[in-house]
C-alpha positions in Angstrom: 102.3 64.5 34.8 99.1 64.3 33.0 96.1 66.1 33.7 94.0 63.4 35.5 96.5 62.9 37.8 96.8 66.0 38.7 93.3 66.7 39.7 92.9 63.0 41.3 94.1 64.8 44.9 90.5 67.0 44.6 88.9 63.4 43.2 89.4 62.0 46.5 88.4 64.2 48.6 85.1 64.7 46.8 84.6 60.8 46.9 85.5 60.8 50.5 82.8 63.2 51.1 80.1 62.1 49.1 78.0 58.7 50.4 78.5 55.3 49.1 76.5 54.0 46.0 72.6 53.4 46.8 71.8 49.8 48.4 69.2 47.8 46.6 66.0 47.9 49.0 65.4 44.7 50.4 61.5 44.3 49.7 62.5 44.0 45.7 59.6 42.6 43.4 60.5 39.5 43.8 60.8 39.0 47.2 57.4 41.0 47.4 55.7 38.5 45.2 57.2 35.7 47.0 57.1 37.1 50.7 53.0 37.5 49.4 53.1 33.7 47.9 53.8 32.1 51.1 51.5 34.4 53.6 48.8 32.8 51.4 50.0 29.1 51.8 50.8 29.3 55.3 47.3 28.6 56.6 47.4 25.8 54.5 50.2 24.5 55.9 49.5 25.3 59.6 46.5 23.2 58.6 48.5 20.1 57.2 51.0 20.1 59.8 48.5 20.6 62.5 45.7 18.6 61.5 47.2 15.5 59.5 50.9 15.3 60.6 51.2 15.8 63.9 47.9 13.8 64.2 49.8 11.1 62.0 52.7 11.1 64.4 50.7 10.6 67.7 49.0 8.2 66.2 52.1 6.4 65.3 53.2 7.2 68.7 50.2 5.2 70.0 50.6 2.4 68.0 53.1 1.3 70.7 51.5 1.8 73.6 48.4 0.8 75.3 46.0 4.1 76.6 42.6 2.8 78.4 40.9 6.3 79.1 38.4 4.7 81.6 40.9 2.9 83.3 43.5 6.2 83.8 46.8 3.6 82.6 49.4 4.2 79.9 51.7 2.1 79.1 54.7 1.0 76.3 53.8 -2.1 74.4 56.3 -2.2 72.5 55.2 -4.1 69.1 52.3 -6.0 70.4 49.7 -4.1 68.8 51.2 -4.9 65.8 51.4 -8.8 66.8 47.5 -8.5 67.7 47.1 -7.0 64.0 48.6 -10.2 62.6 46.5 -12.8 64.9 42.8 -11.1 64.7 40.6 -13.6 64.0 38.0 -11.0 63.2 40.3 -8.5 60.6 39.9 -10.9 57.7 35.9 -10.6 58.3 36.2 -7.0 58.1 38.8 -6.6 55.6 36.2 -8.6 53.4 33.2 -6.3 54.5 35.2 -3.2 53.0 36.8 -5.0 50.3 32.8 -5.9 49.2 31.5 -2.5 50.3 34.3 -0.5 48.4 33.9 -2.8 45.3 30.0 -2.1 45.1 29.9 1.0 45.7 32.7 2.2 43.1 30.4 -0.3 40.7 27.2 1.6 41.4 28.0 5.3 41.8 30.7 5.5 39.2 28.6 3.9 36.0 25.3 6.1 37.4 26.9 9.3 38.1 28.4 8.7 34.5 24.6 7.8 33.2 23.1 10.8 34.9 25.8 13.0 33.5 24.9 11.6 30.0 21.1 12.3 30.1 21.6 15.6 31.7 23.8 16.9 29.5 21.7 18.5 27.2 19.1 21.6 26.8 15.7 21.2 27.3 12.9 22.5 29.8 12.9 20.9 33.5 16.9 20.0 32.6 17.9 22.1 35.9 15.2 20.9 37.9 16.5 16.8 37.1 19.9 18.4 37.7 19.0 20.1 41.2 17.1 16.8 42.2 19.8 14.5 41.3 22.8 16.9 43.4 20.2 17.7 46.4 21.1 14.9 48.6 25.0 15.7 48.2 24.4 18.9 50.5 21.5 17.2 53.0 23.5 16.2 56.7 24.2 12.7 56.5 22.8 11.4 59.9 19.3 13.1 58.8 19.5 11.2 55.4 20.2 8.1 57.1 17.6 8.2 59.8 14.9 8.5 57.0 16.5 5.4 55.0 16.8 3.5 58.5 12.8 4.5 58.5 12.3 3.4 55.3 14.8 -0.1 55.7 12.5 -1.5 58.9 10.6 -4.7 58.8 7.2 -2.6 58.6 9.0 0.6 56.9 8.0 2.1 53.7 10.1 0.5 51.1 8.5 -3.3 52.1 5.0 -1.0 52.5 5.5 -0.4 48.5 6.7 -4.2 48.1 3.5 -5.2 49.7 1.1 -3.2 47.5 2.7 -5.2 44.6 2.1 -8.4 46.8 6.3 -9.2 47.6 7.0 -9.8 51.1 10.0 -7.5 51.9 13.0 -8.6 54.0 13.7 -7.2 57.3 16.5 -5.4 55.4 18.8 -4.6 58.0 18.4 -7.7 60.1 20.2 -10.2 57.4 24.1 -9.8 56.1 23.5 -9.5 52.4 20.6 -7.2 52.8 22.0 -5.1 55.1 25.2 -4.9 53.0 23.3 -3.7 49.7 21.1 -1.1 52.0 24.3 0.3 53.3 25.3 0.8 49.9 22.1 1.7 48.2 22.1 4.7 51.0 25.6 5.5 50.3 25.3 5.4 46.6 21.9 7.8 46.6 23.4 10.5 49.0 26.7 11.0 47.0 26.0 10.1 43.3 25.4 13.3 43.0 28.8 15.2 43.5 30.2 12.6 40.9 26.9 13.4 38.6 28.3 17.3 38.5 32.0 16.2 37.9 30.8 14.0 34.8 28.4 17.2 33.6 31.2 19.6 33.6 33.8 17.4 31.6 31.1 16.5 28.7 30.4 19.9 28.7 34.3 20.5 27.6 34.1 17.9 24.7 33.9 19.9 21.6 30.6 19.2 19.6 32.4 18.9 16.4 34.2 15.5 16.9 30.5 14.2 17.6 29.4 15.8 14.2 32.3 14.2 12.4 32.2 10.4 13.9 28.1 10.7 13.0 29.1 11.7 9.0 31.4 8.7 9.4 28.3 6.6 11.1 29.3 6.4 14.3 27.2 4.3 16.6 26.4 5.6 20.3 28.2 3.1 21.7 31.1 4.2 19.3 30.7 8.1 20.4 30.7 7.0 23.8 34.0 4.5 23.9 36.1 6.7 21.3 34.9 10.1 22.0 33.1 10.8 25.3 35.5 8.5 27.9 39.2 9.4 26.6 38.7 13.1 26.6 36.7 13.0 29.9 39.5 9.9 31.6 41.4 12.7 34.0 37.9 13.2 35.1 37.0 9.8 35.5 40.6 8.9 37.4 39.4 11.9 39.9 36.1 10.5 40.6 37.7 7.3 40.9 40.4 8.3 43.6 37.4 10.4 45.5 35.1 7.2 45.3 37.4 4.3 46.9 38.7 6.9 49.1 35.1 7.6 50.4 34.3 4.5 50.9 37.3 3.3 53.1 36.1 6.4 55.1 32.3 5.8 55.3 31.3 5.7 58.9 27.7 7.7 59.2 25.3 5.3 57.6 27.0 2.4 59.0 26.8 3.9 62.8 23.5 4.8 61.7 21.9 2.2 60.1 23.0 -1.4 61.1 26.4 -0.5 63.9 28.5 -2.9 61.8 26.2 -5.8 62.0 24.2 -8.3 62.0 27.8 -10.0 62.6 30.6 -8.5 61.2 28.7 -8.3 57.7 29.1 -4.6 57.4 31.7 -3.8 59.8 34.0 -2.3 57.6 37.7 -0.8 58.8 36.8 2.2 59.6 34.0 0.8 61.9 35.9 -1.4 63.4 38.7 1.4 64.9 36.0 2.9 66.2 34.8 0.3 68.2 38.4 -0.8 69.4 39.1 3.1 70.0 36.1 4.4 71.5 33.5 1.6 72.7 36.3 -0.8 73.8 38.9 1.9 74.8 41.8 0.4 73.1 43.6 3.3 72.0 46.8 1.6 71.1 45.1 -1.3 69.0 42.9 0.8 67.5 45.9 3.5 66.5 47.5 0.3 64.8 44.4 -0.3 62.6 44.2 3.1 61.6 47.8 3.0 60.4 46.7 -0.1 58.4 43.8 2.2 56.9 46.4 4.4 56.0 48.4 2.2 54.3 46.2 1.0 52.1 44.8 4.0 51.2 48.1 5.6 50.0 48.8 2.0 47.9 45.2 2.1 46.2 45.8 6.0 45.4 49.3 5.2 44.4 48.3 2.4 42.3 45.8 4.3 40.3 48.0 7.6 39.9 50.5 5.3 38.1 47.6 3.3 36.3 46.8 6.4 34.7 49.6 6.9 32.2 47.4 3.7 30.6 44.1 5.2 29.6 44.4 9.1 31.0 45.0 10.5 27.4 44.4 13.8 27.8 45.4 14.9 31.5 45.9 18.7 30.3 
């Protein structure tokens, strides 16, 4: 008999009366980190499932019913919201509206807030004061900005008071389609050119001066510097102002209320106008639930379509 086993008998007895080996705590590192990780995304997502997808699912919900608040009745439907979607004689009127409004207004504010960035982006005295000018009407309410342009856009306001100094009879410019459509935007353009003007400012601040240096050796035009330099290395930029303008203006709603209430006609009755006025003026829940599902379907395929239209002239998305 060897020695071990002959002092295994006191072995056990020790190891019977000693404790087990230590447990791991359960709060390790890791679970610390990521126990701390989600407290600070669970707001977030109280937020999104509160505010946007339970929203999304009643109105989906809706969509298939009929709810007249006045009138105290709900009822199922069934599809014919969706069968009133499809014979509207007026959606194609107001699909065109926002189709012309969105058009305009990506053509205006994103070539100007680009412009602006441009001439801003240097050093120079009264540089921040243009700067602060130009970004002041982003943080001014929007029904106060409006009021003074609907001031301004009247028959006798002050814009035709200026025409008239130079002897040009102004329109009534919220009285006529065209007009009213190009004062809509105009008002639209001015109050958030801004935000896009700041966005543009900060990404031709990141382009290194050197590549400007070496294209001007090489005799570079501006127009060169501009298309070979400036717009690839500030595209990720560009596709974000981009995304943030269509989706703005499938959501503008102030000046419109404000300014002209969708009209004269259906001129600037855009979607988003419109489900108000099924929703809340003519208390048609259910129809108006359907056109906001159509909102949000072309909304998610125009930002789709641009997310994968990027891998084309984003170059440098890092």
């Amino acid at each position: 008999m060897s020695l071990i086993d002959k002092v295994s008998p006191a072995r056990e007895t020790t190891r019977a009366g000693e404790r087990g080996p230590k447990r791991a705590p359960f709060l390790t590192s890791r679970r610390r980190d990521a126990l701390t990780g989600y407290a600070f995304i669970t707001p977030q997502l109280l937020g999104i499932v509160g505010f946007v997808l339970f929203p999304l699912a009643l109105v989906f919900y809706y969509s298939f019913n009929e709810w007249n608040v006045l009138a105290g009745t709900f009822k199922s439907v069934g599809g014919a919201n969706y069968e009133k979607l499809l014979a509207d004689p007026q959606l194609p009127s107001v699909l065109a509206a926002t189709t012309v409004f969105s058009i305009c207004l990506v053509g205006i504010n994103i070539p100007l807030a680009l412009l602006l960035a441009v001439l801003l982006n240097r050093q120079g005295k009264g540089i921040t004061v243009f700067r602060t000018i130009f970004f002041s009407p982003v943080v001014v309410s929007v029904v106060a900005w409006t009021l003074v342009w609907g001031f301004m856009l009247q028959d006798n306001g002050g814009i035709n008071g200026i025409l008239q100094t130079f002897g040009i009879t102004g329109p009534n410019w919220l009285r006529t389609g065209p007009t009213a459509m190009a004062a809509v935007v105009t008002t639209y353009v001015f109050k958030n050119v801004g935000l896009n003007m700041v966005l543009f400012l900060a990404a031709l601040q990141g382009v290194p001066s050197e590549l400007y240096e070496a294209a001007k050796v090489d005799g570079a035009t501006r127009w060169v510097l501009l298309r070979r330099i400036t717009l690839p290395l500030i595209s990720p930029t560009l596709l974000l102002t981009i995304i943030i303008t269509i989706v703005g203006s499938l959501q503008a709603f102030a000046q419109i209320a404000v300014l002209t209430q969708g009209g004269p006609g259906l001129s600037t009755t855009v979607l988003v106008y419109y489900v108000f006025q099924q929703a809340f003026e003519f208390h048609h829940f259910g129809y108006g639930s359907t056109l906001s599902l159509l909102l949000f379907v072309i909304v998610l395929v125009l930002t789709v379509v641009q997310w994968q239209m990027r891998k084309k002239w984003v170059f440098h998305e890092n």
